[in-house]
C-alpha angles and dihedrals in degrees: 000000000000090000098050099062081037097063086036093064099045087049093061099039087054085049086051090053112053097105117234141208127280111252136113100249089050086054099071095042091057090051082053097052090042087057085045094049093045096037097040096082083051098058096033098060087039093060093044089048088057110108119229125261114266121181113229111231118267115260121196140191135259121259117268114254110226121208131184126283113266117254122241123204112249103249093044096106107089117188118237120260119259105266111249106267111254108257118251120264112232108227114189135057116201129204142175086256109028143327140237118241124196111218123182124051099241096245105061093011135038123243105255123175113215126192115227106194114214109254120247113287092225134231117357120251112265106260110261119252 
C-alpha cells in the first residue's frame, strides 16, 4: 500500500514537472495541475482513509399485540342534524322605472342579470279646466 501512494506521487510530480509551452491557455492549465500536484496526496490518503461500507444488522419490530374491539353502547349513534336550507335567492330588483331580473340557476345555467324596462305608461291625462 505504501508504494502505492509512493509511485503515485512521484507520478504526478513528474507530470508537474514536464515544462510547457508559454502561452495563456496553457497558464491556467498549469495553475490546475499545480492544485492537482499539491492537493493529490490529500485526497489520496483521504480516500484511502474512507471505511468501508457495513451494513448494521436489521432490527424489526415486535409484532403488534391485537385486543378486542371496544364495546359502544347501543344508542350511542346520534343522527346528524338536517343541514340549514339555502336561502332563497331573490331574484328580482324592482325600480320606478324597471327591474332586474336574474335569470339561470348557477349550475346548468349561468347567473345572468337582465334589465326589463317599464312599459310606456300611454297617452297623458287631458289637462284639467
Amino acid at each position: 500500500m505504501k508504494r502505492l501512494v509512493a509511485v503515485a506521487v512521484v507520478a504526478t510530480l513528474l507530470v508537474a514537472l514536464v515544462p510547457m509551452p508559454a502561452d495563456a491557455h496553457v497558464v491556467e492549465a498549469a495553475l490546475a495541475l499545480g492544485a492537482f500536484v499539491v492537493l493529490s496526496p490529500f485526497l489520496l490518503l483521504g480516500a484511502l482513509a474512507q471505511p468501508f461500507y457495513v451494513p448494521s444488522p436489521a432490527v424489526y419490530a415486535p409484532p403488534a399485540a391485537y385486543t378486542s374491539a371496544p364495546a359502544y353502547p347501543v344508542n350511542a349513534y346520534v343522527p346528524a342534524a338536517r343541514p340549514a336550507p339555502q336561502p332563497v335567492v331573490k331574484r328580482e330588483v324592482v325600480y320606478a322605472h324597471g327591474r332586474h331580473v336574474l335569470l339561470g340557476d348557477g349550475v346548468t345555467s349561468a347567473y345572468q342579470w337582465v334589465w326589463v324596462p317599464n312599459p310606456p305608461a300611454g297617452t297623458p291625462p287631458p289637462p284639467p279646466r
